[in-house]
DRENPA-3360 file (N, C-alpha, C; in nm, 2 decimals, always signed):
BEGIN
1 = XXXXXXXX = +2.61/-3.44/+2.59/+2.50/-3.37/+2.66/+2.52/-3.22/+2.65 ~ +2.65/-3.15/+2.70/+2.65/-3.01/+2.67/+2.67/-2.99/+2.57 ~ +2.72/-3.05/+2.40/+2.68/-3.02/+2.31/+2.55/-3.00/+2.26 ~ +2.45/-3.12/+2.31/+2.32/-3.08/+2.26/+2.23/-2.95/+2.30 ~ +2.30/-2.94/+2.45/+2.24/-2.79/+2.53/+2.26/-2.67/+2.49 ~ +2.37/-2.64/+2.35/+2.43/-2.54/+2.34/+2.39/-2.60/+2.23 ~ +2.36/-2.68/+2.12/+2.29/-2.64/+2.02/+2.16/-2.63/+2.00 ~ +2.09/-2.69/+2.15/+1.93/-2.65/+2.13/+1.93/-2.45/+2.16;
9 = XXXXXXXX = +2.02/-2.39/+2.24/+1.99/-2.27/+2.26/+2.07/-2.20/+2.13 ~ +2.11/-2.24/+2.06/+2.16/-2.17/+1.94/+2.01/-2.19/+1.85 ~ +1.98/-2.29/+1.84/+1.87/-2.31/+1.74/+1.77/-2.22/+1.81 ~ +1.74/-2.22/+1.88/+1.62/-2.13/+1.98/+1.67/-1.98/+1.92 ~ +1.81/-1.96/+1.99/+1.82/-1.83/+1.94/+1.78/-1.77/+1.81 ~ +1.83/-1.86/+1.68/+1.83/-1.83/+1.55/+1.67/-1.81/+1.53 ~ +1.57/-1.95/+1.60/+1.46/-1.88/+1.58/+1.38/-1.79/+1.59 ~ +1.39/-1.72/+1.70/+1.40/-1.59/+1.78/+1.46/-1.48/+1.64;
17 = XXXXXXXX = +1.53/-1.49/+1.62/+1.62/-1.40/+1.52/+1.48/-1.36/+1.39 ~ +1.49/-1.48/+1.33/+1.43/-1.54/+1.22/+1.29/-1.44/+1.24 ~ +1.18/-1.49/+1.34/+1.07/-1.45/+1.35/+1.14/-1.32/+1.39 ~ +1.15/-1.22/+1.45/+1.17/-1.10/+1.44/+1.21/-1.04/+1.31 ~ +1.29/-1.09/+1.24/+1.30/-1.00/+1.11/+1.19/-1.04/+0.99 ~ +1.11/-1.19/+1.02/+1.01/-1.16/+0.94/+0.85/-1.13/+0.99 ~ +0.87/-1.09/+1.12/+0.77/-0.99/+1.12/+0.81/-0.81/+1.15 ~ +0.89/-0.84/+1.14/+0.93/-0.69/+1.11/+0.97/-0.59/+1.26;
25 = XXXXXXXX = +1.02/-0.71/+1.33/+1.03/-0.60/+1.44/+1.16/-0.59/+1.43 ~ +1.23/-0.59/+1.41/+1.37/-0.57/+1.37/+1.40/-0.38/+1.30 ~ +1.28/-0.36/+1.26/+1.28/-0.23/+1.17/+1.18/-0.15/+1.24 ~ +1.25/-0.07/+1.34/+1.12/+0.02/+1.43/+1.15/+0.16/+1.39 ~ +1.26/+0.17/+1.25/+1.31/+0.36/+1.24/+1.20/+0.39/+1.14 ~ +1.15/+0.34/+1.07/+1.05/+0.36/+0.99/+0.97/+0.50/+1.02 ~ +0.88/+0.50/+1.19/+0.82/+0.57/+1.23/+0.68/+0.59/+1.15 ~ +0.59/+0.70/+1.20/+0.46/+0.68/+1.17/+0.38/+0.73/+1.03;
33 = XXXXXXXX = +0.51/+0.80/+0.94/+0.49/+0.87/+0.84/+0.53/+0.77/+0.71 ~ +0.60/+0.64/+0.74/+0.63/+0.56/+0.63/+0.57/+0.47/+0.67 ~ +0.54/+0.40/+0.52/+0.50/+0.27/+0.49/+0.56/+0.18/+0.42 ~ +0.58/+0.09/+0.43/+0.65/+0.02/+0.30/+0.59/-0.09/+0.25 ~ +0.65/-0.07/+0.07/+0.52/-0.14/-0.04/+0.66/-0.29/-0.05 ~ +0.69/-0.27/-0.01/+0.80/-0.44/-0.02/+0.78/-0.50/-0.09 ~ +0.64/-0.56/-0.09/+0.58/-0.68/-0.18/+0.59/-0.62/-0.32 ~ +0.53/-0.50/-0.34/+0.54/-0.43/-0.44/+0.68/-0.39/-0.50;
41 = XXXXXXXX = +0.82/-0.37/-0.45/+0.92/-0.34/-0.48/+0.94/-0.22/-0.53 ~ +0.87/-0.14/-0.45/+0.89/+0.00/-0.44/+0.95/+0.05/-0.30 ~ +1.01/+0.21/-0.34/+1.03/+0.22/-0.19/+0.91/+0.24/-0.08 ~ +0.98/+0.26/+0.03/+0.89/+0.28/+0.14/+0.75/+0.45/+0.12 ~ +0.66/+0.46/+0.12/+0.56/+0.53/+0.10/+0.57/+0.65/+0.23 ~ +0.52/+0.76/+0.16/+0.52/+0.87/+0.25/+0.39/+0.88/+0.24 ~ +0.32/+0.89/+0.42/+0.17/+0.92/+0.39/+0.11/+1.08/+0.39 ~ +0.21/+1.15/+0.41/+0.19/+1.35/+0.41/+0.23/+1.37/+0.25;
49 = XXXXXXXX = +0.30/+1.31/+0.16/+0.34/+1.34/+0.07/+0.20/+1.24/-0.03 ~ +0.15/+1.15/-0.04/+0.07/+1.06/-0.06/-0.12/+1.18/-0.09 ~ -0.07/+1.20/+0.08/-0.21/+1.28/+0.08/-0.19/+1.43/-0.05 ~ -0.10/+1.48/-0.07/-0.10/+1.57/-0.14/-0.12/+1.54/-0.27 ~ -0.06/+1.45/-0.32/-0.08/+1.38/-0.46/-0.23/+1.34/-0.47 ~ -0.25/+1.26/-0.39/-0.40/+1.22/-0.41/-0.54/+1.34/-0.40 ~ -0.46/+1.46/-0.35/-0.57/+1.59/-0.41/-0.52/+1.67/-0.52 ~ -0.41/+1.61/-0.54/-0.32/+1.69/-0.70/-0.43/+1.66/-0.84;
57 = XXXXXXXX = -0.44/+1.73/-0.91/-0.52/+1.74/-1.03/-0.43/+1.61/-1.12 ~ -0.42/+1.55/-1.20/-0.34/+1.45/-1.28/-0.37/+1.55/-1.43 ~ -0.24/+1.56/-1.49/-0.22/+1.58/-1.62/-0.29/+1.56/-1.75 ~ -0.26/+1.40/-1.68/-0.39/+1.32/-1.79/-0.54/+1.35/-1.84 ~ -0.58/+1.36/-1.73/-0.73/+1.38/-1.70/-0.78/+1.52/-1.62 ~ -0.73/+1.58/-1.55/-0.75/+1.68/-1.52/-0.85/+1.65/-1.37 ~ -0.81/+1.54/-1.31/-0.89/+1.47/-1.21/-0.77/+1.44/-1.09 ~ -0.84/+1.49/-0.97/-0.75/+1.38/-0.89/-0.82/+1.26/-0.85;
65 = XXXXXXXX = -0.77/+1.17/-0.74/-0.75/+1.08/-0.69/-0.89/+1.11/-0.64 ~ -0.89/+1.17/-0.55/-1.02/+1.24/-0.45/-1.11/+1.25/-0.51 ~ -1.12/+1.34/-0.66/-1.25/+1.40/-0.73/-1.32/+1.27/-0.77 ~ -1.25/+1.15/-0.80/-1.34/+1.05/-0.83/-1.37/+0.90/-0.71 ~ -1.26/+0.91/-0.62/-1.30/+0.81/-0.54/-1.33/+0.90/-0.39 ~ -1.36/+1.05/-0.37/-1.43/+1.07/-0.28/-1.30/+1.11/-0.12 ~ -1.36/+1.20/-0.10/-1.28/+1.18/+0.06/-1.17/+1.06/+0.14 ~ -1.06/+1.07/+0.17/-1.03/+0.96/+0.22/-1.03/+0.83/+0.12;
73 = XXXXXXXX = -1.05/+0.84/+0.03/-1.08/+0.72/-0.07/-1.20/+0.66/-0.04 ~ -1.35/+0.68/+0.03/-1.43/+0.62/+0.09/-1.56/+0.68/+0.06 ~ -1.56/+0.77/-0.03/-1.71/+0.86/-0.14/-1.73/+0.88/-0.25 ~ -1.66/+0.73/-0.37/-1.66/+0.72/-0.50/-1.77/+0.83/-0.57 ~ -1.74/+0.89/-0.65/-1.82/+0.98/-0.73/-1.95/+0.87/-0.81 ~ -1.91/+0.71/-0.82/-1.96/+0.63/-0.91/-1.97/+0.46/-0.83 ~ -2.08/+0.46/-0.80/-2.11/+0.36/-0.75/-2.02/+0.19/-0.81 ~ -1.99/+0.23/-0.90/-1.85/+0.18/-0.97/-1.73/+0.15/-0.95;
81 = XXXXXXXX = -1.69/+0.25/-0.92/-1.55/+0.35/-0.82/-1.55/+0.23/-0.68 ~ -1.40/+0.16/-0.68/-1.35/+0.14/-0.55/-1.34/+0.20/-0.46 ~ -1.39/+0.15/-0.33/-1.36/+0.28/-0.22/-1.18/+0.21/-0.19 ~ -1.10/+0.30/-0.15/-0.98/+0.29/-0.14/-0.88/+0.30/+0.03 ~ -1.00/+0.38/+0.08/-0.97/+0.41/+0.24/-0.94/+0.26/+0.30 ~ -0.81/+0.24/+0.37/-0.78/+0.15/+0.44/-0.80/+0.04/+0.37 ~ -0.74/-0.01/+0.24/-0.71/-0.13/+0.15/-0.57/-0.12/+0.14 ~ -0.52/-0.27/+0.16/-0.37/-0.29/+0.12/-0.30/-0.20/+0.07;
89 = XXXXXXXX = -0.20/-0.15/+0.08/-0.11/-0.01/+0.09/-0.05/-0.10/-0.06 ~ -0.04/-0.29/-0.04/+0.11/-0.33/-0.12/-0.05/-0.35/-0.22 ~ -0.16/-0.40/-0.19/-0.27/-0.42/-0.30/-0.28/-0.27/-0.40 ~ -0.30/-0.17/-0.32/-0.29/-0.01/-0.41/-0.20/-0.02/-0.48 ~ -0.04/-0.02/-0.44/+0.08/-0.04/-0.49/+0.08/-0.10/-0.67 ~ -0.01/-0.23/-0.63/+0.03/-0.37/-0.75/-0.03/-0.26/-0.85 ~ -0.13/-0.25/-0.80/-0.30/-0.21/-0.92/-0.23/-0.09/-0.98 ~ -0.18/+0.04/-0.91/-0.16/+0.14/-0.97/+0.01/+0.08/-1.06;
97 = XXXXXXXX = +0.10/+0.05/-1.02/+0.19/-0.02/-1.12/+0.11/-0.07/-1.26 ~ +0.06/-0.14/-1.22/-0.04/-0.24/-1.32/-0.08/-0.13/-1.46 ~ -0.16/-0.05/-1.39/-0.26/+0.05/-1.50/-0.12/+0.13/-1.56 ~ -0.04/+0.21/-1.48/+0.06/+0.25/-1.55/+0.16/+0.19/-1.65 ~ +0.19/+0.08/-1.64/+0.29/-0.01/-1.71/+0.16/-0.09/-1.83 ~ +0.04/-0.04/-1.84/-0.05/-0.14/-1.88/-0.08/-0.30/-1.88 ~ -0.05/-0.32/-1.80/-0.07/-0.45/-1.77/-0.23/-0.46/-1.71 ~ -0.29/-0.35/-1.66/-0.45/-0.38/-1.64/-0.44/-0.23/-1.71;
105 = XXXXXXXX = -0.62/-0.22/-1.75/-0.69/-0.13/-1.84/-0.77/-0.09/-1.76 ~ -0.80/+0.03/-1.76/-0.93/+0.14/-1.73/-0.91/+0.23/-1.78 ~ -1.01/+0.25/-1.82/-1.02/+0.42/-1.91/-0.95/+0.52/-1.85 ~ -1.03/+0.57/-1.72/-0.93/+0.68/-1.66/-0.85/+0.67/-1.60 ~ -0.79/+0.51/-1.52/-0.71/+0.54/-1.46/-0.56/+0.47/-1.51 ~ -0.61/+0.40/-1.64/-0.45/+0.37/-1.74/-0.37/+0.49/-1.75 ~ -0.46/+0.62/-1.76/-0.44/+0.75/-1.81/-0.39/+0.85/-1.67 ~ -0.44/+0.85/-1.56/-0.41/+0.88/-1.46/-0.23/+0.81/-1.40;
113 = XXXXXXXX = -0.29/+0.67/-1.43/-0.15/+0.64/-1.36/-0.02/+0.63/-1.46 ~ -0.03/+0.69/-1.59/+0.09/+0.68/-1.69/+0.18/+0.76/-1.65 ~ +0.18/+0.86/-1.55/+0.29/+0.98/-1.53/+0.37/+0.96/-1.42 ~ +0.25/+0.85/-1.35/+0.33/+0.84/-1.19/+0.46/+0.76/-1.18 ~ +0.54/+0.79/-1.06/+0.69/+0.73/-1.05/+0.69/+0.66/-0.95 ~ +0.77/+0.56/-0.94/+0.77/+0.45/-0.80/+0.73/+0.52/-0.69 ~ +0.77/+0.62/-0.63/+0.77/+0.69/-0.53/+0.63/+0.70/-0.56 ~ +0.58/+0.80/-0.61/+0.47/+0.86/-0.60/+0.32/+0.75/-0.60;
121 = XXXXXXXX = +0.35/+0.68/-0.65/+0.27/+0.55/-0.67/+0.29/+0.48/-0.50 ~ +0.43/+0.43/-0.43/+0.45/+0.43/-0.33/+0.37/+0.52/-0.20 ~ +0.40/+0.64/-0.21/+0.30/+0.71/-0.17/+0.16/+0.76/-0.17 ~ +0.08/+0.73/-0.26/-0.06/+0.72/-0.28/-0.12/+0.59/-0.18 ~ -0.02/+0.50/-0.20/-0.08/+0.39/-0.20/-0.07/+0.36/+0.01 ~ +0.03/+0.47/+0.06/+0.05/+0.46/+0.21/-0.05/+0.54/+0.26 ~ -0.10/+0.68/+0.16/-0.21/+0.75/+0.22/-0.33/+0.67/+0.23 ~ -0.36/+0.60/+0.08/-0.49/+0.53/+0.04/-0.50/+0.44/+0.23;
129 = XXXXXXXX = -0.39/+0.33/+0.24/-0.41/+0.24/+0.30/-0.40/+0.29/+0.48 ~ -0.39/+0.40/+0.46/-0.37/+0.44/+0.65/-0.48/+0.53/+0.68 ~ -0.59/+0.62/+0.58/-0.70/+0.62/+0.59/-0.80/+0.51/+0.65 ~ -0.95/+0.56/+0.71/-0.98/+0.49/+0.78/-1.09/+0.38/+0.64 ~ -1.13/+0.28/+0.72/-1.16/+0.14/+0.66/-1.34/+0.15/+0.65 ~ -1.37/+0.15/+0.51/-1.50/+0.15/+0.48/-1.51/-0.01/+0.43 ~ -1.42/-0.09/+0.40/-1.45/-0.25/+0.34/-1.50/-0.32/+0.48 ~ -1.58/-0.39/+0.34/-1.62/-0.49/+0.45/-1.61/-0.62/+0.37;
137 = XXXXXX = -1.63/-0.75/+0.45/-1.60/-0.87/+0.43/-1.73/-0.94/+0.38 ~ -1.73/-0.98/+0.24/-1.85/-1.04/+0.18/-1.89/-1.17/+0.17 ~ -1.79/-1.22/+0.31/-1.82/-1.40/+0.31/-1.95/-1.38/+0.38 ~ -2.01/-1.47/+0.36/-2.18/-1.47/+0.38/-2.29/-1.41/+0.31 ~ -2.22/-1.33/+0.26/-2.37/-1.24/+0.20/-2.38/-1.32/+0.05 ~ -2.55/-1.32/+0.04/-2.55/-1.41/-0.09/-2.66/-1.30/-0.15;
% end
């Protein structure tokens, strides 16, 4: 009997354990300026360093981030153009990896993201996603 008492509160505990580190409350030093692309396997994203890149001119093209997807990521120049404001920080992450390593294609943005470094890609992708949210959800609409 007090064997099984003491291993139902061990098991309790470990669960307790378990769900805190995989929802992430175990990690509160982060604070409000990082993000982290985890899934992505980059480091954690700066969103003040993020914001500056994404009004930086790019090499490639002579464009930033802004000049074609608009303020906030949320005023595409091109009806075309993703709005970017408040989408997956780890979804921005994949896609810009993707175009730079070519594994996806776009004209300008294979070329945009050829220069960028984990970090910097990391941080685009914490500005893009902590801007505010123009998506919306297209179940229903036919």
């Amino acid at each position: 009997m007090i064997r099984s008492i003491r291993f139902g509160r061990v098991a309790a505990a470990s669960l307790i354990v378990c769900a805190l580190v995989a929802c992430g409350g175990a990690d509160e030093a982060q604070g409000p300026q990082a993000s982290a692309s985890s899934s992505a396997g980059l480091p954690d994203g700066r969103i003040a360093e993020g914001e500056t890149q994404a009004n930086a001119k790019g090499p490639a093209t002579g464009q930033s981030c802004i000049d074609c997807h608009g303020a906030d990521g949320n005023v595409p120049l091109d009806a075309s153009y993703p709005k970017l404001g408040g989408q997956y920080a780890d979804y921005l992450a994949h896609a810009l990896r993707q175009y730079r390593d070519g594994r996806r294609e776009h004209a300008l943005m294979s070329q945009q993201a050829s220069h960028l470094t984990d970090q910097q890609i990391a941080d685009l992708a914490a500005y893009f996603g902590s801007r505010p949210s123009q998506l919306r959800d297209l179940h229903g609409v036919h």
